[in-house]
Structure formats: C-alpha cells, structure tokens
VEXNUMI-977935 format. One record per residue (C-alpha): residue in one letter; residue number from 1; x, y, z. Coordinates in nm, 2 decimals. Example, Ala and Ser with C-alpha at 12.3 -4.5 7.8 and 13.67 -1.06 7.14 Angstrom:
<nodes>
NODE  code  pos    east   north      up
NODE     A    1    1.23   -0.45    0.78
NODE     S    2    1.37   -0.11    0.71
</nodes>
This chain:
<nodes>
NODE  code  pos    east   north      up
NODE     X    1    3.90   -0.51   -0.63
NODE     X    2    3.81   -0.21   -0.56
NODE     X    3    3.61   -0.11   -0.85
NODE     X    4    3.44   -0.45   -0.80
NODE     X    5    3.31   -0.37   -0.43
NODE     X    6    3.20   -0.03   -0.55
NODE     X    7    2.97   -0.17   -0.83
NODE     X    8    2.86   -0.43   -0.51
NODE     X    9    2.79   -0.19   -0.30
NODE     X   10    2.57   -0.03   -0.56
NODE     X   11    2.38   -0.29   -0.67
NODE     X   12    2.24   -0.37   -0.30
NODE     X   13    2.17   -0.01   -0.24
NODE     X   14    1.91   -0.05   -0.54
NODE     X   15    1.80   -0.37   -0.41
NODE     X   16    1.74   -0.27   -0.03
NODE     X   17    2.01   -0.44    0.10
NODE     X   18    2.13   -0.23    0.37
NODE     X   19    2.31   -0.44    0.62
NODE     X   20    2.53   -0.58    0.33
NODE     X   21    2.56   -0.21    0.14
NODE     X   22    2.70   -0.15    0.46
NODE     X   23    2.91   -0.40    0.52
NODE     X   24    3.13   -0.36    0.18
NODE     X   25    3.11    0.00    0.20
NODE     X   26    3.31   -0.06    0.53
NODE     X   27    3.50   -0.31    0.32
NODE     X   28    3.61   -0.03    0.07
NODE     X   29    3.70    0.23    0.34
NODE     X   30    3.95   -0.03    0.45
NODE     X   31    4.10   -0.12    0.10
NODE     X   32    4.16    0.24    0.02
NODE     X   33    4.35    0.32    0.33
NODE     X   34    4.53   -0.02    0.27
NODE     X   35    4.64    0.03   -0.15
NODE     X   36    4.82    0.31   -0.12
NODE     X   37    5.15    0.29    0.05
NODE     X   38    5.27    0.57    0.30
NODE     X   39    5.59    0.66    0.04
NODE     X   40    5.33    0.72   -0.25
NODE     X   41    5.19    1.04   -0.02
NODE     X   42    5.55    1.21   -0.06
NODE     X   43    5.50    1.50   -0.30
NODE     X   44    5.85    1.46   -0.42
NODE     X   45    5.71    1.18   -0.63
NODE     X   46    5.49    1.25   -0.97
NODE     X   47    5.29    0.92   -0.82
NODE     X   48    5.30    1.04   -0.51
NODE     X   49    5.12    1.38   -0.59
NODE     X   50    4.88    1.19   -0.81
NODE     X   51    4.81    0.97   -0.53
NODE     X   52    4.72    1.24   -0.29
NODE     X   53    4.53    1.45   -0.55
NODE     X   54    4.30    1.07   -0.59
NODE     X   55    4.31    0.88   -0.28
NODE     X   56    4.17    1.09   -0.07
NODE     X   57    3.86    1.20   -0.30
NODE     X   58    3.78    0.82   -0.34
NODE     X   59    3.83    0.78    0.08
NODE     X   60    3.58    1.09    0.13
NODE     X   61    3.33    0.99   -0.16
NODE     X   62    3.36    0.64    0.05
NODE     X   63    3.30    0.77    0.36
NODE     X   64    2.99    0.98    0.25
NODE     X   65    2.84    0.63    0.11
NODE     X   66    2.85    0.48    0.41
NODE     X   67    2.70    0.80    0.63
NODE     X   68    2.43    0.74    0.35
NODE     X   69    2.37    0.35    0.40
NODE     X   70    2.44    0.40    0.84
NODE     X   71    2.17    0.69    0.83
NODE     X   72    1.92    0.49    0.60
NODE     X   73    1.96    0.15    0.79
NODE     X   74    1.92    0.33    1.14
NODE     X   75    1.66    0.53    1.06
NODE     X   76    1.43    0.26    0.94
NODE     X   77    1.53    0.10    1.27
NODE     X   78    1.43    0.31    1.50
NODE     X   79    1.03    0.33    1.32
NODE     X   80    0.86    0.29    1.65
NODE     X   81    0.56    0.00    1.63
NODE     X   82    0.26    0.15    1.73
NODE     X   83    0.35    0.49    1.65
NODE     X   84    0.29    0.77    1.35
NODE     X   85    0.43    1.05    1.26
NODE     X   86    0.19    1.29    1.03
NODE     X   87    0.14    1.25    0.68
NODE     X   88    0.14    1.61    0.53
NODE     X   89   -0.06    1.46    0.25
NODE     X   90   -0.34    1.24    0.33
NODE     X   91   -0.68    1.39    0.46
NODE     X   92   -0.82    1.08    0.70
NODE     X   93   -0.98    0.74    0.63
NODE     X   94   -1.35    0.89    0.56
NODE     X   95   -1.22    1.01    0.26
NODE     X   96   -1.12    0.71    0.13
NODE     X   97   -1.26    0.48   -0.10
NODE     X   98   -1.25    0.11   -0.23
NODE     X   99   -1.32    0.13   -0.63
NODE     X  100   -1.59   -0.11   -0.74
NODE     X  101   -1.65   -0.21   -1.09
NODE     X  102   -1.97   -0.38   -1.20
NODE     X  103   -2.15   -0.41   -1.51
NODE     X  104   -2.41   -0.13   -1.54
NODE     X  105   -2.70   -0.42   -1.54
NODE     X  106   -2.57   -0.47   -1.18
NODE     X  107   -2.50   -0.13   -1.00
NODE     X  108   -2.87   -0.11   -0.86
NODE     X  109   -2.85   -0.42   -0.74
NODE     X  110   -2.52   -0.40   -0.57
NODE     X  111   -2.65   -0.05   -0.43
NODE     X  112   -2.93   -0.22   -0.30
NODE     X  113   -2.75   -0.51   -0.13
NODE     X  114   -2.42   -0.31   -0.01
NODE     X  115   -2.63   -0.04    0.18
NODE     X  116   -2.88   -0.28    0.31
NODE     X  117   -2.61   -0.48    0.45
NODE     X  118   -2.42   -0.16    0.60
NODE     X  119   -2.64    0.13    0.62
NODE     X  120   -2.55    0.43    0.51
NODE     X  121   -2.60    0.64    0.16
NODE     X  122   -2.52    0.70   -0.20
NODE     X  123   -2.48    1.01   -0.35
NODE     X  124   -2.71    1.07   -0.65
NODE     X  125   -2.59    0.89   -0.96
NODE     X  126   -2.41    1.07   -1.23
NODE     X  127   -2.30    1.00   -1.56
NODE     X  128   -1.93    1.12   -1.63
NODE     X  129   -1.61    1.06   -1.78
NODE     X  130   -1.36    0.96   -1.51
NODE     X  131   -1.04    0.91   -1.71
NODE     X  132   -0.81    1.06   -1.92
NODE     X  133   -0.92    0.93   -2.25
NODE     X  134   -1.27    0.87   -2.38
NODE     X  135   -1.53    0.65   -2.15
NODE     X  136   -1.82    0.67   -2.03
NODE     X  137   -1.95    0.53   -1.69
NODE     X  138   -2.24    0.55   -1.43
NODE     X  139   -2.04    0.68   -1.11
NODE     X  140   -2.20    0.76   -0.73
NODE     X  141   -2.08    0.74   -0.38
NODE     X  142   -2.19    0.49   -0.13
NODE     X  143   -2.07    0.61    0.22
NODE     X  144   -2.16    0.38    0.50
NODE     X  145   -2.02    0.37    0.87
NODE     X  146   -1.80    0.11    0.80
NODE     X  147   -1.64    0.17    0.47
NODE     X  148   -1.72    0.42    0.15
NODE     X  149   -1.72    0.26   -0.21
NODE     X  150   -1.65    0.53   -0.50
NODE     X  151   -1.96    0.26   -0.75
NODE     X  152   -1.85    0.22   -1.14
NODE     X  153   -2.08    0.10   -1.42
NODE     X  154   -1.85    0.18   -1.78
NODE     X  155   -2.13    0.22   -2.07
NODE     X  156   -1.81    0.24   -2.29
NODE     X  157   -1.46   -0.04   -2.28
NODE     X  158   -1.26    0.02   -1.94
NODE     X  159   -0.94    0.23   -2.09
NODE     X  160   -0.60    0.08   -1.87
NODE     X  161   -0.53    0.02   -1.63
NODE     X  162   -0.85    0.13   -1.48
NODE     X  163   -1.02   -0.13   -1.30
NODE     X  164   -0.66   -0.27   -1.16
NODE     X  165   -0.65    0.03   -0.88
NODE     X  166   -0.78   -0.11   -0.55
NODE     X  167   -0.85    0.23   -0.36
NODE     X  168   -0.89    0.61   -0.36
NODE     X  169   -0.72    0.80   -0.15
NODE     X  170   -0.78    1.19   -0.13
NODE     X  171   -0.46    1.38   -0.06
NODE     X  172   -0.41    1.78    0.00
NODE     X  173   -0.21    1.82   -0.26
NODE     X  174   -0.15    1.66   -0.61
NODE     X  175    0.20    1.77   -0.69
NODE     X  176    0.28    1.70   -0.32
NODE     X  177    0.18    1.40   -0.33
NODE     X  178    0.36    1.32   -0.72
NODE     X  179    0.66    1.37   -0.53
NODE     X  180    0.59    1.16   -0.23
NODE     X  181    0.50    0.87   -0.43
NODE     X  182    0.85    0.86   -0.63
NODE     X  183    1.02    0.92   -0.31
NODE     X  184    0.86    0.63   -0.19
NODE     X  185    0.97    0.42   -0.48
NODE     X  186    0.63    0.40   -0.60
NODE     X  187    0.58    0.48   -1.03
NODE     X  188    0.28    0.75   -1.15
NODE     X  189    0.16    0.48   -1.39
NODE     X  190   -0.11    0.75   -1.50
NODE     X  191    0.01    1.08   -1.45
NODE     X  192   -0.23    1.41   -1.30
NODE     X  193   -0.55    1.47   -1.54
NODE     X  194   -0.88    1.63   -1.49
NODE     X  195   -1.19    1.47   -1.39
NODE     X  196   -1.53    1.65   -1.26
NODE     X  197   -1.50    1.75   -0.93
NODE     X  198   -1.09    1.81   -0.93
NODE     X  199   -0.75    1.55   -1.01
NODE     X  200   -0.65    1.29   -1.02
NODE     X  201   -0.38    1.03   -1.10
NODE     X  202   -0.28    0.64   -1.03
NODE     X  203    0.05    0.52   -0.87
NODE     X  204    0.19    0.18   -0.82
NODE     X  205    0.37    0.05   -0.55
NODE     X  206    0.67   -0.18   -0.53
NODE     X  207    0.48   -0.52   -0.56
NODE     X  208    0.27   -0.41   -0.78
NODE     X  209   -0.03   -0.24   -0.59
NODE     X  210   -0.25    0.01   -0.76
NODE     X  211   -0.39    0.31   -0.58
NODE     X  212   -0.59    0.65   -0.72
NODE     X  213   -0.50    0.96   -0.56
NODE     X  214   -0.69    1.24   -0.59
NODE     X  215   -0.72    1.62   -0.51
NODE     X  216   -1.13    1.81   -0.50
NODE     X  217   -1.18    2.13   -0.60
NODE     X  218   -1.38    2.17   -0.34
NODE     X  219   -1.31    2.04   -0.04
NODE     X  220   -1.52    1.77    0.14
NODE     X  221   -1.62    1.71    0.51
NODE     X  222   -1.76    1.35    0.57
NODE     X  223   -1.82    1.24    0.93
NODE     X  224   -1.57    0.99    1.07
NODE     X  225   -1.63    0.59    1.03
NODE     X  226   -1.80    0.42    1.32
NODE     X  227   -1.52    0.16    1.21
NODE     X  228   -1.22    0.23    0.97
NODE     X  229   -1.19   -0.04    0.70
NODE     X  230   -0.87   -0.27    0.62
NODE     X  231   -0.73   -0.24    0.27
NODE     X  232   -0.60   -0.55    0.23
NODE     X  233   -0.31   -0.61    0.03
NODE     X  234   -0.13   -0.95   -0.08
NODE     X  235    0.21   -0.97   -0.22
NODE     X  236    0.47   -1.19   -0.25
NODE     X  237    0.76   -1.27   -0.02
NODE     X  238    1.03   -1.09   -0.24
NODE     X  239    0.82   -0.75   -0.23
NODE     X  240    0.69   -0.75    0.07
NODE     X  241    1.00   -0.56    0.22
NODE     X  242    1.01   -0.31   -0.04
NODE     X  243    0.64   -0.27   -0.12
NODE     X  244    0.62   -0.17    0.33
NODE     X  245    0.93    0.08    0.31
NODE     X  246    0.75    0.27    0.00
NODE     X  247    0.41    0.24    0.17
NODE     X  248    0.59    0.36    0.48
NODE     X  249    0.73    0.66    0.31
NODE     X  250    0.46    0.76    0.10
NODE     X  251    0.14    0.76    0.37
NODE     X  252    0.38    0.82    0.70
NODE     X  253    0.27    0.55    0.86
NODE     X  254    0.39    0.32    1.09
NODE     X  255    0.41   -0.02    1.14
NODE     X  256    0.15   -0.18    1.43
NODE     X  257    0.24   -0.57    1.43
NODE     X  258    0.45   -0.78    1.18
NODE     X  259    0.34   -1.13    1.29
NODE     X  260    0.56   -1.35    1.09
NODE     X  261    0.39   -1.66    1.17
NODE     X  262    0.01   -1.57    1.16
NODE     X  263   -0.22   -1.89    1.17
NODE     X  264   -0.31   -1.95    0.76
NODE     X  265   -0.63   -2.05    0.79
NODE     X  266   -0.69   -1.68    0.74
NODE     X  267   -0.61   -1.73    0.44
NODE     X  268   -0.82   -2.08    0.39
NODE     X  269   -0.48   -2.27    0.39
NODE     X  270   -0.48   -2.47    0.77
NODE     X  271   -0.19   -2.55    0.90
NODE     X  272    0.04   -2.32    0.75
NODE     X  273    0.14   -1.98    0.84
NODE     X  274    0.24   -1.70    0.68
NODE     X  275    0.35   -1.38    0.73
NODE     X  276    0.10   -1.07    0.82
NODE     X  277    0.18   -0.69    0.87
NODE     X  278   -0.03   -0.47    0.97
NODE     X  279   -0.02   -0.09    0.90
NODE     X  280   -0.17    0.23    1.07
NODE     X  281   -0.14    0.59    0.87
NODE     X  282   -0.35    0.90    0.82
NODE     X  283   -0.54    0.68    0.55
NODE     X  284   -0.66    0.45    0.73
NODE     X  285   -0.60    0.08    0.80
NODE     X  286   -0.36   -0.16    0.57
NODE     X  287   -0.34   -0.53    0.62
NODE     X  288   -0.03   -0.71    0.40
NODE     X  289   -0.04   -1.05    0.36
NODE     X  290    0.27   -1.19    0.31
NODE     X  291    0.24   -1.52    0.05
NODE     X  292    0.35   -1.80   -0.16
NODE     X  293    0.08   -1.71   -0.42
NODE     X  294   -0.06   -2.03   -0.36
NODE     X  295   -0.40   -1.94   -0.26
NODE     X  296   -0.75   -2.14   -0.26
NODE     X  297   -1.03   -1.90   -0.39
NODE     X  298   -1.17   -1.66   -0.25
NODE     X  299   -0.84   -1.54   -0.10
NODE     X  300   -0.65   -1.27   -0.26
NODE     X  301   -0.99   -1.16   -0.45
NODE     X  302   -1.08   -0.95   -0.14
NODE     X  303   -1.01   -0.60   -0.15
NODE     X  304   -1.13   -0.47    0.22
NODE     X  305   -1.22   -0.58    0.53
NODE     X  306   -1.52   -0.42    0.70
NODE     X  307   -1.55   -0.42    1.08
NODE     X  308   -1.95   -0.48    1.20
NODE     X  309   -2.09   -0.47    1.53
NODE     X  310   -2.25   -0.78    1.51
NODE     X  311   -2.11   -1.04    1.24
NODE     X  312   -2.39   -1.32    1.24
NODE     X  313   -2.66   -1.08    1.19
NODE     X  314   -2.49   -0.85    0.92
NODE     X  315   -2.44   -1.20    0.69
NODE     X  316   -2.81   -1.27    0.76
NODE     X  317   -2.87   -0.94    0.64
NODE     X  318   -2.65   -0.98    0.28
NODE     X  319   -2.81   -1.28    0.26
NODE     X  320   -3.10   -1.18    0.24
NODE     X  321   -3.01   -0.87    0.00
NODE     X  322   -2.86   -1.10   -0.27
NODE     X  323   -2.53   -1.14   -0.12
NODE     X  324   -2.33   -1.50   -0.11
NODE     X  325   -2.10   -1.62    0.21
NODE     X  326   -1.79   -1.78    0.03
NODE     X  327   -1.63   -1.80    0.38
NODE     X  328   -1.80   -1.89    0.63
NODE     X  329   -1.79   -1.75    0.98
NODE     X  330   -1.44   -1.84    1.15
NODE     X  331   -1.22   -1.77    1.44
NODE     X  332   -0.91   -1.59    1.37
NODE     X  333   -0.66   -1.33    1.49
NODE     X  334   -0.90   -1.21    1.79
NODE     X  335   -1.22   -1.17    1.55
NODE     X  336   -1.48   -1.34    1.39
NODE     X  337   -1.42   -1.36    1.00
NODE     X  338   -1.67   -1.44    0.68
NODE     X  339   -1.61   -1.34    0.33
NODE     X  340   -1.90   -1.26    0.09
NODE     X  341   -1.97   -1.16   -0.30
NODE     X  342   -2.26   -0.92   -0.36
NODE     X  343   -2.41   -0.87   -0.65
NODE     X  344   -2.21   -0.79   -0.95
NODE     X  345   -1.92   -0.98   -0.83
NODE     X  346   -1.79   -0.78   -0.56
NODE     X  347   -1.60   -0.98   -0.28
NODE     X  348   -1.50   -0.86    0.08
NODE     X  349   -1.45   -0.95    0.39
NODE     X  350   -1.62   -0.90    0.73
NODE     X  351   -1.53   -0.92    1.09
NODE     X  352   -1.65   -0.86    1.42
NODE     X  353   -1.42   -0.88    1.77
NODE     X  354   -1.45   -1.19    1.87
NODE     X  355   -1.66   -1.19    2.19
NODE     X  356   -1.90   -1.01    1.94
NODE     X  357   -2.15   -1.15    1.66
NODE     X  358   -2.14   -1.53    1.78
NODE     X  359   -2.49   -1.58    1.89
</nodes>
C-alpha cells in the first residue's frame, strides 16, 4: 500500500497535481508511523534493528516530499495578480518581435500595407541565412509604435520547424535563458546556433507554443512602444494550467486577470464563454485563450493584437493599403475589436479602448 501511494504521489507531481500530491503524501506519512509496531523499534530484535535502520529513512524521505509539494503549492498561491517580480532575462517588449512569413512575391507589398497602416519603419532589406541548416531568405525589420514584425521571404524550402514560432523575444543571455526555459518545463526544440547579428534558438512551451529567443552581438536600443502589443496564445483546456506555470517561470511574470467566463464572441462563437488569462512580464503583453478547439475562422489564426488610437480610421487606412477586415468592428472586453489579413496572408487583430475609434 505503501509502495502503491508512493508511485501515486509521483505520478501527480509530474502531472501538476499539487493539491492531491499533497494529500497522499500526507496519506503516506501516516501509514508509515501506522505499519510498524512500537515492539519492532526494540533493538533486542534482528527485525527490530532492521526496522529502525528503514523506517525512519522512508518517514524522513516522506517528510521531505511533502515540504517539496507544501512549498511548491503555496508558492504558486501567493503569485500576487497584478504584480511582477523581474525577469533577469528578458530586455523589454520593443525588442520583441512577431515572425511573419510571406512568399518573397509578397514582402513589398506587405511592407507597403503594414507601415501604411501603422507608421513606423523597416530596416533595410537583407539577404541572409537565418537558421541552422542551409536557406536562404529576404529578412528586414519593421518597427512601428504599436508592434515590431522581424519580415521573412525564404528564396530556398523553410527547414523545421521554422515558420511554427510565433514571436521573438531578445533575452540577456542565451545560456541563461537555456536554463530558464527547462526550468520552466518548456523543451529547446532547436538548440543555440549562429545567425548574423548574434544567437539564437527556439523553445516550446507546454501546449505546444513556439517562441525564438535570441541574444545580439551588439546590443540594441529601440524607443519604447506608444502601445505594447498582445501575443496571443490559444490552447486547450488540458494545457492551459501547465502551458501558464512554464510561461510564469520562464518570463517572471505575473498573472493580471483569469476571467473564466469571458463573453465568446471574442472569439466569433456568441453565446458561449470561455476562459481568458491575461499575462504582464518584462516581454510584454500575453493574452491565452483558453478553448474547446472549436473555432470559426479567423480565430486562432491571429498571432497579435495591436492597440491603435483610433480603430475606425486605422481599418480605413488597411483598407485602402490592400488589407481585408475578416472581423468586423465589435464591442468586447472594454475595446473596440476588428481582425484583418494584409497582404501575403498575414492575420491580426486590432483594438482601440472603447470610448475610442467609434465615430
């Protein structure tokens, strides 16, 4: 029985079940000070010297389980909403970026339409080899005030799982942050490897979420966003626990709200709800919507949310650049929400505060 508990008490420690790890290893305390009668501690027994040398190994090795389990679940407890303590890794959201891949026949004409829509700049166009094996791609920078996009056009195949990451996050150190990420839970799906200006490597977090981190040679300095972006994030209902604890770990972050019950026509399905969690680190903003999977287009396709100043006239301006509303302008959460596809296939959404961008 108690061999049995013990392998229980594993198994939900490696699943995240911390309240029940923590019930059975109270469970086993009490069976080991319970098996053993008091005669059996007399040394003047062969059993009763073997039971002493055992028993209480097992009771300690017990008792350090549970300090384990009653420090992990409290700790996670007392997370403050609202508040964040420091990553030691990340640099701040303007160095951030969403990766976009188009076909090389479209990258002027997203250029064209992206910046139009946002303002902003691109850094001159290069041609490079951004991976660890052989390609070759068009790559620049588009920085705007609301969001920078690190632009892709591959001339050669897209090696894997390139194209699968959804952001780029710059962090102060690459070994660092190697051994942040499997702290975290998260895997190195593509381990540290040279690129042009410095390193870089793509982890995965529980759930399934891609992200490339990288370290420059040379150290950047970008002026802040006017507005920092949402990376938004949909998993499903069994990883959205564990995907938020990695996350958590690996950016030191901090949870803002965890609505449980947010209205689903954010996510084009009326009437239902679902659960949304949002997330405030030293990268920036994360949305994670919680789902079924059952999603009507384009929902889930969306990669980042931009905040504008004034919705109605931004769409007018996309509009006019090439872009196409898939969304329509809505009323949602406290902002005005439309999603849109520029050219080359690109989807995102954007919002404005509510009060804003209505006229």
């Amino acid at each position: 029985m108690v061999r049995g508990n013990l392998r229980k008490l594993i198994a939900r420690l490696c699943i995240g079940h911390v309240r029940v790890a923590s019930r059975i290893a109270a469970a086993l305390i009490y069976q080991w000070t319970k098996r053993v009668p008091a005669a059996a501690f007399e040394s003047g027994t062969s059993g009763g010297t073997k039971a002493m040398n055992r028993t209480p190994r097992l009771f300690v090795l017990v008792q350090l389980v549970f300090s384990f389990v009653s420090f992990f679940h409290f700790g996670q407890a007392q997370i403050p909403q609202g508040s964040s303590s420091l990553s030691t890794i990340a640099v701040g959201p303007q160095y951030d970026t969403t990766h976009i891949y188009v076909a090389p026949s479209d990258v002027n004409a997203f250029v064209a339409s992206f910046l139009g829509t946002f303002g902003g700049q691109s850094t001159k166009q290069v041609v490079a080899t951004v991976t660890p094996t052989p390609s070759s791609t068009t790559s620049q920078l588009l920085q705007t005030p609301v969001g920078t996009v690190s632009l892709f056009g591959f001339k050669t195949p897209l090696p894997a799982p390139f194209g699968a990451e959804r952001t780029g996050y710059l962090i102060t150190n690459m070994d660092e942050a190697i051994k942040a990420a499997r702290a975290s839970g998260a895997e190195v799906v593509v381990t540290p490897f040279p690129d042009p200006i410095g390193v870089d490597a793509v982890i995965r977090f529980p759930g399934g979420v891609m992200t490339q981190i990288y370290w420059h040679t040379k150290a950047p300095s970008y002026a802040p966003f006017a507005h920092v972006p949402e990376n938004r994030v949909y998993v499903s209902e069994d990883a959205a626990d564990m995907f938020l604890r990695s996350f958590l770990a690996f950016s030191g972050g901090a949870v803002v709200s965890d609505e449980r019950a947010a209205p689903g026509d954010e996510i084009g399905k009326p009437g239902a709800t679902f659960r949304r969690i949002q997330v405030g680190s030293t990268f920036g903003k994360l949305v994670v919507f919680v789902t079924d999977g059952h999603l009507p287009y384009p929902y889930g396709r969306e990669t980042t949310g931009y905040e504008v100043d004034d919705l109605t006239a931004t769409l007018e301006k996309a509009k006019s650049l090439g872009a196409e509303v898939l969304v329509p302008p809505f009323n949602t959460h406290r902002r005005n929400s439309a999603t849109v596809q520029f050219p080359g296939g690109y989807i995102a959404e954007i919002h404005s505060p509510a009060s804003q961008g209505t006229h």
